[in-house]
Structure formats: C-alpha cells, structure tokens
GUVOVEX-310771 format. One record per residue: x negated, y, z negated of N, C-alpha, C, O in turn; residue number from 0. Coordinates in steps of 0.2 Angstrom, whole numbers, always signed. Example, Ala and Ser with C-alpha at 12.3 -4.5 7.8 and 13.67 -1.06 7.14 Angstrom:
<rec n_X="-66" n_Y="-28" n_Z="-39" ca_X="-62" ca_Y="-22" ca_Z="-39" c_X="-66" c_Y="-16" c_Z="-39" o_X="-71" o_Y="-17" o_Z="-42" resi="0"/>
<rec n_X="-64" n_Y="-11" n_Z="-35" ca_X="-68" ca_Y="-5" ca_Z="-36" c_X="-64" c_Y="+0" c_Z="-39" o_X="-67" o_Y="+6" o_Z="-40" resi="1"/>
//
This chain:
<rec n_X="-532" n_Y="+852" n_Z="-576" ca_X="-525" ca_Y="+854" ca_Z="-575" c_X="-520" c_Y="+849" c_Z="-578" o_X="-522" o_Y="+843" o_Z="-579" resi="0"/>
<rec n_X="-514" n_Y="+852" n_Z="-581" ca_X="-511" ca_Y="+848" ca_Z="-583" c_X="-504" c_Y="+850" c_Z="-583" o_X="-502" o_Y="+856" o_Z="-584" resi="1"/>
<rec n_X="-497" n_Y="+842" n_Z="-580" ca_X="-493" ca_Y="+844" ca_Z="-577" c_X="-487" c_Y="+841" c_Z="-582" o_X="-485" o_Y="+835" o_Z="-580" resi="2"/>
<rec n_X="-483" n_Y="+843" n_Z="-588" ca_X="-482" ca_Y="+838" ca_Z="-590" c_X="-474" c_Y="+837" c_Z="-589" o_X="-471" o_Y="+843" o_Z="-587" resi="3"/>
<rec n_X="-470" n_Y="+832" n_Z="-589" ca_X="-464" ca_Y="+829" ca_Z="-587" c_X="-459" c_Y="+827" c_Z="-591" o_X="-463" o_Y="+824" o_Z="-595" resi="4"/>
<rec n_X="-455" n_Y="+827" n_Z="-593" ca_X="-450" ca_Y="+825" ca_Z="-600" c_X="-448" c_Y="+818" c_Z="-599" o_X="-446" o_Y="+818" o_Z="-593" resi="5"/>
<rec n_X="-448" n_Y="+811" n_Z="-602" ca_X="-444" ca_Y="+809" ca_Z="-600" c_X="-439" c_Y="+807" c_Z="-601" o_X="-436" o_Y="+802" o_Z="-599" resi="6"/>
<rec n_X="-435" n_Y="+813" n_Z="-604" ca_X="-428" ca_Y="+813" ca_Z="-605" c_X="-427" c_Y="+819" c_Z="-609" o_X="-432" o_Y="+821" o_Z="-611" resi="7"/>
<rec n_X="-419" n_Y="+823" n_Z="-610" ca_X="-416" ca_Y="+828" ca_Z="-613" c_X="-411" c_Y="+827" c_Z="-612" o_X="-409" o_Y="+823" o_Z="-607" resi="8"/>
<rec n_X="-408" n_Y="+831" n_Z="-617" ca_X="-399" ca_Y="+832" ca_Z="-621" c_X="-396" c_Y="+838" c_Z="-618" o_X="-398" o_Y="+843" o_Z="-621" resi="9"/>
<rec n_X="-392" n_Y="+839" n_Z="-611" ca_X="-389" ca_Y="+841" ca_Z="-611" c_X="-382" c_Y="+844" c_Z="-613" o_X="-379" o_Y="+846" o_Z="-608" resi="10"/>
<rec n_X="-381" n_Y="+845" n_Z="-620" ca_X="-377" ca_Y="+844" ca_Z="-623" c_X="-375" c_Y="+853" c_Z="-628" o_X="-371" o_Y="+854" o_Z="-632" resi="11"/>
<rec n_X="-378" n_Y="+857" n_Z="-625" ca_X="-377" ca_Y="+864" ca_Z="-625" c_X="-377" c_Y="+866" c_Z="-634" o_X="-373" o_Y="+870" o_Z="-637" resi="12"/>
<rec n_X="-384" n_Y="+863" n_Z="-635" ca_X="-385" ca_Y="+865" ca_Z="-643" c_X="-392" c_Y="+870" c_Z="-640" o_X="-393" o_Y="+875" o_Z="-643" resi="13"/>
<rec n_X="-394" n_Y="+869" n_Z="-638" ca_X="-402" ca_Y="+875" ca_Z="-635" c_X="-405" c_Y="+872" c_Z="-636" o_X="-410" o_Y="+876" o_Z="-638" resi="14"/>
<rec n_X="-408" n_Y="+866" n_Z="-637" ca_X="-414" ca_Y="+863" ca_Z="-639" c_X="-412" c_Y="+858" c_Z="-634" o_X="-407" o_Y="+854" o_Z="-634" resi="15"/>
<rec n_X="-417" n_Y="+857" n_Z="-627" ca_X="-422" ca_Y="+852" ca_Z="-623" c_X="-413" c_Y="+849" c_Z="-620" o_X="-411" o_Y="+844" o_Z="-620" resi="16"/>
<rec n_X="-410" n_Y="+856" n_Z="-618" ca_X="-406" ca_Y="+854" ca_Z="-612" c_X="-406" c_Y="+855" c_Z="-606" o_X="-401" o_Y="+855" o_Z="-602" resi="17"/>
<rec n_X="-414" n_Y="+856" n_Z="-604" ca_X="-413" ca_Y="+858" ca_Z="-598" c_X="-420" c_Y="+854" c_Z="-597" o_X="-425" o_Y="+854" o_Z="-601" resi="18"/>
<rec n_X="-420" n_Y="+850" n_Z="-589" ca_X="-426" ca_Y="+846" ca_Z="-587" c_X="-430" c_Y="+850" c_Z="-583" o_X="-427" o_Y="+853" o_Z="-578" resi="19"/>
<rec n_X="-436" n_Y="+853" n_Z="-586" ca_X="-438" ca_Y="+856" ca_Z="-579" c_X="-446" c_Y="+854" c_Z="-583" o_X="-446" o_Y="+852" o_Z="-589" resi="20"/>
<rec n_X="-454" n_Y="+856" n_Z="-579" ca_X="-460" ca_Y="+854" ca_Z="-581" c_X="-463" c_Y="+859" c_Z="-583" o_X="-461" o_Y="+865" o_Z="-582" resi="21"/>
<rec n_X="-468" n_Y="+856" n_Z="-586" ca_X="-474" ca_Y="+862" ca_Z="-587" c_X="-479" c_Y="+859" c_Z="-587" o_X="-481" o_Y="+854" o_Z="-588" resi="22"/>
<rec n_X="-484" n_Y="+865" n_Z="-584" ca_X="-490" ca_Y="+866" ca_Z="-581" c_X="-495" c_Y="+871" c_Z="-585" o_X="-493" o_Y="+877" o_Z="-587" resi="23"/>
<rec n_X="-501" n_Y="+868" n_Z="-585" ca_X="-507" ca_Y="+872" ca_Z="-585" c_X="-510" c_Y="+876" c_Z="-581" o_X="-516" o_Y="+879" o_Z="-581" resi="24"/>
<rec n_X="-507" n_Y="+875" n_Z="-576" ca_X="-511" ca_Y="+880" ca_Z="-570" c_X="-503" c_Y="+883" c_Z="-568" o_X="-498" o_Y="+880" o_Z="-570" resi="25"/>
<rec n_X="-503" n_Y="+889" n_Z="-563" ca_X="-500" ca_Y="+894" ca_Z="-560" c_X="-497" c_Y="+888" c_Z="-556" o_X="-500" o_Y="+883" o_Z="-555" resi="26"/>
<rec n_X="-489" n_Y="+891" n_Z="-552" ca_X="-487" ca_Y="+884" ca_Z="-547" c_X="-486" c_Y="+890" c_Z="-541" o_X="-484" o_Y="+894" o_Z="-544" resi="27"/>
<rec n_X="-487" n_Y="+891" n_Z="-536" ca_X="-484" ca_Y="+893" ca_Z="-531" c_X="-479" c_Y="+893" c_Z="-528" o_X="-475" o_Y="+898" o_Z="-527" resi="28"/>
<rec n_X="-477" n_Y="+887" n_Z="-526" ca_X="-470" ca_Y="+883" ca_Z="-523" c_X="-470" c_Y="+877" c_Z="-528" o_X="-474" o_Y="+875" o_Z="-532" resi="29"/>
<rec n_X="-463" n_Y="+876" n_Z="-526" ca_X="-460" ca_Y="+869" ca_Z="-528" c_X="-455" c_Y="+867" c_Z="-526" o_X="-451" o_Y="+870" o_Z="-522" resi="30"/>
<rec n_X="-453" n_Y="+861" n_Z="-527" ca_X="-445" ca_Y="+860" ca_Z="-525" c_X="-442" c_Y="+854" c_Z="-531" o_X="-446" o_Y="+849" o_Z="-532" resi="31"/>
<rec n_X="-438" n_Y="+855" n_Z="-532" ca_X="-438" ca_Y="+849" ca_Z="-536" c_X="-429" c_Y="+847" c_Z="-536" o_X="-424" o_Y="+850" o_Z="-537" resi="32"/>
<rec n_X="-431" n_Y="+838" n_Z="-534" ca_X="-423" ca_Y="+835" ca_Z="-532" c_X="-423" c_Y="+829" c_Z="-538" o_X="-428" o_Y="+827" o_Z="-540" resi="33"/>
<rec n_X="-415" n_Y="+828" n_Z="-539" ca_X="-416" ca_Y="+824" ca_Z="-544" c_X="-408" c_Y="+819" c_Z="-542" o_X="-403" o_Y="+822" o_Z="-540" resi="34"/>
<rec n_X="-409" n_Y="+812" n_Z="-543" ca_X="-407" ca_Y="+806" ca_Z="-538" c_X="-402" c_Y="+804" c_Z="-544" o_X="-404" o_Y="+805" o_Z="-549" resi="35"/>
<rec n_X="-396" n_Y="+801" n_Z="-542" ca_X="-392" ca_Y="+795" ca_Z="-548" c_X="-395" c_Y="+789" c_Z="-545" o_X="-401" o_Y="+789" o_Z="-544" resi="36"/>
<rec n_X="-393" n_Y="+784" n_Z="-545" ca_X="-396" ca_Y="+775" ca_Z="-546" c_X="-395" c_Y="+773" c_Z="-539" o_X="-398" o_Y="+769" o_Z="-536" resi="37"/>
<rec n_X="-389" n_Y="+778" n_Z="-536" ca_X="-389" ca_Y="+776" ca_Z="-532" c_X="-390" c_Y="+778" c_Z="-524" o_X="-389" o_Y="+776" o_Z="-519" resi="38"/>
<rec n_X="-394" n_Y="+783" n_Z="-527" ca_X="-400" ca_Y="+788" ca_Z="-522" c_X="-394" c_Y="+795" c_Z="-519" o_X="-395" o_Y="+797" o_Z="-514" resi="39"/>
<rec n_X="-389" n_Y="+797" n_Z="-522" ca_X="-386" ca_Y="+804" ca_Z="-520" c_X="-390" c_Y="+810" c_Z="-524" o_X="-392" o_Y="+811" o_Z="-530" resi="40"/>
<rec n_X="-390" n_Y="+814" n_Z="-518" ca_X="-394" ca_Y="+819" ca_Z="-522" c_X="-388" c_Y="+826" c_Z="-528" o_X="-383" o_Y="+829" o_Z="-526" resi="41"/>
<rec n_X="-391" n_Y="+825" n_Z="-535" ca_X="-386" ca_Y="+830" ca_Z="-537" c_X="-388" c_Y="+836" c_Z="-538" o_X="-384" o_Y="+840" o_Z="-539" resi="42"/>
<rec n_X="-396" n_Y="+837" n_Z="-538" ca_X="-398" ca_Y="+845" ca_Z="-541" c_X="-404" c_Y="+844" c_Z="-534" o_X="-406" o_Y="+839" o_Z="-530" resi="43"/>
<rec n_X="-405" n_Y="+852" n_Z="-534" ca_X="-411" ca_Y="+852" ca_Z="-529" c_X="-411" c_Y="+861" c_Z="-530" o_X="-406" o_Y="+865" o_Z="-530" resi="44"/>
<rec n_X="-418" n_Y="+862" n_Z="-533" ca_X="-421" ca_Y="+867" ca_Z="-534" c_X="-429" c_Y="+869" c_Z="-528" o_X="-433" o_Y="+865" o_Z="-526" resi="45"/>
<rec n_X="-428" n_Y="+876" n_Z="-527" ca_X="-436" ca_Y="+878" ca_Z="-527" c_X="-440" c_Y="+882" c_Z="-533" o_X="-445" o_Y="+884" o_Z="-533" resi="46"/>
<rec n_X="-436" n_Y="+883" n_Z="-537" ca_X="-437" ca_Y="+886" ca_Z="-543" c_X="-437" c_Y="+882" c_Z="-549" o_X="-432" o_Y="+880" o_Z="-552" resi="47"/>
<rec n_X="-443" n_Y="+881" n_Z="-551" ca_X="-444" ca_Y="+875" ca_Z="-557" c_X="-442" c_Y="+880" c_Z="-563" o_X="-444" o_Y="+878" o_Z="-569" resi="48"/>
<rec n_X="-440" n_Y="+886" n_Z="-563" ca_X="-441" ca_Y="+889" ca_Z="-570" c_X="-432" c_Y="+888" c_Z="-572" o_X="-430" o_Y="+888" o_Z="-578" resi="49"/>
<rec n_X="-428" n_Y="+887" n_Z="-566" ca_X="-423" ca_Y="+884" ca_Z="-567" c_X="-422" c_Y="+878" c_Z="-570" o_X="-420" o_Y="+878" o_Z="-576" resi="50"/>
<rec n_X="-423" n_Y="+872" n_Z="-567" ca_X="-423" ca_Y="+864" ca_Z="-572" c_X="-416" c_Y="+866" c_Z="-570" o_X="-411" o_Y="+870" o_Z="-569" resi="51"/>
<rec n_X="-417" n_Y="+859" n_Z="-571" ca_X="-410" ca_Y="+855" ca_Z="-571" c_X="-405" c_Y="+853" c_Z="-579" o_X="-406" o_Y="+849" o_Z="-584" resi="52"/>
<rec n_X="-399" n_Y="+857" n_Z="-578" ca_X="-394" ca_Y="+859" ca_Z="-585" c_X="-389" c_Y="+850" c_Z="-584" o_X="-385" o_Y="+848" o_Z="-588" resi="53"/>
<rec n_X="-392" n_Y="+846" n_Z="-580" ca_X="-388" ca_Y="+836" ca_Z="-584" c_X="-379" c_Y="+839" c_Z="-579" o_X="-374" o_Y="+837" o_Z="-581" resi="54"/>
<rec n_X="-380" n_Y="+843" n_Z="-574" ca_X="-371" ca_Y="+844" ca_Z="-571" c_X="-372" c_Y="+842" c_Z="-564" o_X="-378" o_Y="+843" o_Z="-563" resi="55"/>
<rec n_X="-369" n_Y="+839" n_Z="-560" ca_X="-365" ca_Y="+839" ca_Z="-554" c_X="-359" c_Y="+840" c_Z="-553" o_X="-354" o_Y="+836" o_Z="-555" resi="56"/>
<rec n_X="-359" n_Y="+846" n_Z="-548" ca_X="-354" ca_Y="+848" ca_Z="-546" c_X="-348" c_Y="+851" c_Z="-552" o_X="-342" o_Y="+852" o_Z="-553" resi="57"/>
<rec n_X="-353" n_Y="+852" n_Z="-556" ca_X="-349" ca_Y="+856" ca_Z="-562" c_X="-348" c_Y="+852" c_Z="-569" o_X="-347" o_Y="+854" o_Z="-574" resi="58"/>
<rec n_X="-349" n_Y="+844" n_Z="-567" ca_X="-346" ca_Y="+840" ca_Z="-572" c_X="-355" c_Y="+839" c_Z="-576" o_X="-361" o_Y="+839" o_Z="-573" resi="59"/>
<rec n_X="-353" n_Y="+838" n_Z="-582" ca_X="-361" ca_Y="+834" ca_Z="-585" c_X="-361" c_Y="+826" c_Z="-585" o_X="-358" o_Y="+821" o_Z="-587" resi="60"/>
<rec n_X="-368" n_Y="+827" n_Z="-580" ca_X="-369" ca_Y="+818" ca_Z="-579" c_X="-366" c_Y="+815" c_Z="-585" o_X="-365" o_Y="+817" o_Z="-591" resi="61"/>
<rec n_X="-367" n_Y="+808" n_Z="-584" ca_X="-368" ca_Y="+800" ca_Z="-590" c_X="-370" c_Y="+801" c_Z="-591" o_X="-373" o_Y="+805" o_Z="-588" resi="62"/>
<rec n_X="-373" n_Y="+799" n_Z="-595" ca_X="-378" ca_Y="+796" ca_Z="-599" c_X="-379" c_Y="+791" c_Z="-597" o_X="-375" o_Y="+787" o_Z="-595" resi="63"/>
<rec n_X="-389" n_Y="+791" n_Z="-594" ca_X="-391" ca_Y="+787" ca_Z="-592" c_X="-399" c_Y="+788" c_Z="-588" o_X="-403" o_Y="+791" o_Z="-591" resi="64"/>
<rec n_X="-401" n_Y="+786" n_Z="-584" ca_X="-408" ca_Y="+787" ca_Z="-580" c_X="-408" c_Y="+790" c_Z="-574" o_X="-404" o_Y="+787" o_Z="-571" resi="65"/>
<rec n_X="-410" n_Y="+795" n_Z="-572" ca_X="-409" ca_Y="+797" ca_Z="-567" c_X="-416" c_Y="+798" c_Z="-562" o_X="-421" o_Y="+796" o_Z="-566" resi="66"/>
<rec n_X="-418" n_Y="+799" n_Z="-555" ca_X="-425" ca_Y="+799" ca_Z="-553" c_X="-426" c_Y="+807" c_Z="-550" o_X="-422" o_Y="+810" o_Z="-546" resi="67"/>
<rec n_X="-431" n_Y="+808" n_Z="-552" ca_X="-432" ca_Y="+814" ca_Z="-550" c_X="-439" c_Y="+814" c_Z="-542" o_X="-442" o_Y="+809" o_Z="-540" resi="68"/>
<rec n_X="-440" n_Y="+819" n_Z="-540" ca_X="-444" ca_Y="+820" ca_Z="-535" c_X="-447" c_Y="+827" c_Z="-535" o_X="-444" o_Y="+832" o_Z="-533" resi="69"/>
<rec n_X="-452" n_Y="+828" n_Z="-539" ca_X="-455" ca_Y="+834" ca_Z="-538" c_X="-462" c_Y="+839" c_Z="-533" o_X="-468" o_Y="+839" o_Z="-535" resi="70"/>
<rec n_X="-460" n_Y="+840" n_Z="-530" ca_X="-466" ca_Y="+844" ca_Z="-525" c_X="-469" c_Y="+851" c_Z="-525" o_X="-467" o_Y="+856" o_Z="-522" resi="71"/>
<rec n_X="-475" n_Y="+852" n_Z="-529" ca_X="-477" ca_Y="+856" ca_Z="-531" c_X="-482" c_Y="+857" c_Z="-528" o_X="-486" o_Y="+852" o_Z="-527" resi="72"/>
<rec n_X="-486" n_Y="+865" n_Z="-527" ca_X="-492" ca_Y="+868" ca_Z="-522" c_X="-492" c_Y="+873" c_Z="-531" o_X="-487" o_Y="+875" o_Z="-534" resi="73"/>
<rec n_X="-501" n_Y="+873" n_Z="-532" ca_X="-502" ca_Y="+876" ca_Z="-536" c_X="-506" c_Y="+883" c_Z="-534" o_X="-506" o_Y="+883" o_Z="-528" resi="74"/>
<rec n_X="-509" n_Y="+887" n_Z="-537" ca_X="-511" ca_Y="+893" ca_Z="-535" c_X="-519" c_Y="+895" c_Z="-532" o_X="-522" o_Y="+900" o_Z="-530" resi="75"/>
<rec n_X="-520" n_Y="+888" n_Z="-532" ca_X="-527" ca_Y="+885" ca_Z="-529" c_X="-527" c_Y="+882" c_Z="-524" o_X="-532" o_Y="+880" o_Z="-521" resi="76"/>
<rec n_X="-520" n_Y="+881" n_Z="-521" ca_X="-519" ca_Y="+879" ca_Z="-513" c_X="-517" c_Y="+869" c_Z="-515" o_X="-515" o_Y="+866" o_Z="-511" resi="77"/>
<rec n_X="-519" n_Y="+867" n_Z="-522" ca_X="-520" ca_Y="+859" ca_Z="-520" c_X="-512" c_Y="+858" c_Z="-521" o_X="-510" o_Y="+863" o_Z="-525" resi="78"/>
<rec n_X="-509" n_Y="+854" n_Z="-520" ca_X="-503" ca_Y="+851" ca_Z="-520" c_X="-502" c_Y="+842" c_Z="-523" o_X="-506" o_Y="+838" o_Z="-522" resi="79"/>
<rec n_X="-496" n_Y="+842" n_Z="-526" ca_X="-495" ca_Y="+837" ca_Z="-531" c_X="-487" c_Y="+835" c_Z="-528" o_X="-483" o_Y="+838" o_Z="-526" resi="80"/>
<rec n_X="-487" n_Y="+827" n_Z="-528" ca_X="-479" ca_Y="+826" ca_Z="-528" c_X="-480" c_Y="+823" c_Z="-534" o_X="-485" o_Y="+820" o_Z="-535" resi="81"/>
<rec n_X="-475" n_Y="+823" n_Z="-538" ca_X="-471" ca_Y="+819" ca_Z="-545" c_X="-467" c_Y="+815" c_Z="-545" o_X="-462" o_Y="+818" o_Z="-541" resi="82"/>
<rec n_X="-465" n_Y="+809" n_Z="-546" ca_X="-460" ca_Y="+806" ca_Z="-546" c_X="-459" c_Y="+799" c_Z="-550" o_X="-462" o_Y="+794" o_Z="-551" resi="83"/>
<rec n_X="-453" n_Y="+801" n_Z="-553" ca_X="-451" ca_Y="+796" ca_Z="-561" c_X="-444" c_Y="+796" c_Z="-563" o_X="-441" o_Y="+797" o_Z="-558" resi="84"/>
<rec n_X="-441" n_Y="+795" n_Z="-566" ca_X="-436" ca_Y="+795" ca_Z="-572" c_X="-437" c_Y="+798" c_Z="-575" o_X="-442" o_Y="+800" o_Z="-578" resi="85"/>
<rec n_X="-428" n_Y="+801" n_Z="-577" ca_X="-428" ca_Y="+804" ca_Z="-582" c_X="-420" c_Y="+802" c_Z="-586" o_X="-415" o_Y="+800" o_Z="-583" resi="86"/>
<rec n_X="-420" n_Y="+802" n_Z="-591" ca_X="-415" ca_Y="+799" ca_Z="-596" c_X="-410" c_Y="+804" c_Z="-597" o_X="-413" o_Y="+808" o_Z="-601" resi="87"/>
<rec n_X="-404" n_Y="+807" n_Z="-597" ca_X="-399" ca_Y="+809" ca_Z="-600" c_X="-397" c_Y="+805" c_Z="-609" o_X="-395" o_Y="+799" o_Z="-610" resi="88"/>
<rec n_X="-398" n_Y="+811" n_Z="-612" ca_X="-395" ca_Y="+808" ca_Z="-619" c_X="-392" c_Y="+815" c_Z="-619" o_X="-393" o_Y="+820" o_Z="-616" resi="89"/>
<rec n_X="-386" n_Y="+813" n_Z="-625" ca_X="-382" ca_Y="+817" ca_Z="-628" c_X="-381" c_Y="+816" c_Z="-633" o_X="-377" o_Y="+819" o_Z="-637" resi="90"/>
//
C-alpha cells in the first residue's frame, strides 16, 4: 500500500494542486483529517479526505507558510495509519 502526502500546494484558485488532501492505494474507510498553524490552533478538520483542505480559515486564505497536519486513517482491511507532517502554503 501506498499513502502519498503533498508537501505543499497553491492555494491560489488557478485549479492546479490547490487543494491539500492524500492519496492512497488502497480503499480508505474513515478518516479524519486536521490541520494546525505554528501555533497549534486548529483551522480545518475534515472526515472526508476527498474534500482536502482549500489554504482558508474562516473564509480568509492562510499566509504563506508551514502548516502541520494530522491525519487518521482506517483502510478497508480494518489496519489503520496516523500521518503526521507539514505542509507548505505557496501562492
């Protein structure tokens, strides 16, 4: 299996790699996925990875800059995976 992670995307509403979300080779079940500023506030939190996160809080589009994500995932084989890393805001 393979679970791959961006570390970073353009927010910036051209349609190309502006939205953070993963991809897998295996079927996912559940998920949850939350994603942190520097200084640990949470701004996005999904159970639906096919959403991904669009670079906004609260309507505005983050800085540019590193963000940390936290991802929790049960695949359709019952094993489960936690993710957790950085991801870069460019514009």
């Amino acid at each position: 299996k393979e679970t791959l992670v961006p570390n970073a995307f353009s927010p910036n509403g051209d349609g190309k790699n502006d939205l953070f979300k993963i991809l897998s080779t295996e079927a996912i079940t559940a998920s949850n996925m939350k994603i942190y500023n520097r200084w640990g506030i949470l701004l996005f939190e999904s159970s639906d990875l096919a959403i991904g996160w669009d670079g906004t809080y609260k309507n505005v589009v983050a800085e540019i800059g590193v963000y940390l994500y936290q991802i929790e995932i049960t695949f359709a084989n019952g094993e489960k995976e936690v993710l957790k890393g950085n991801v870069t805001v460019v514009l």
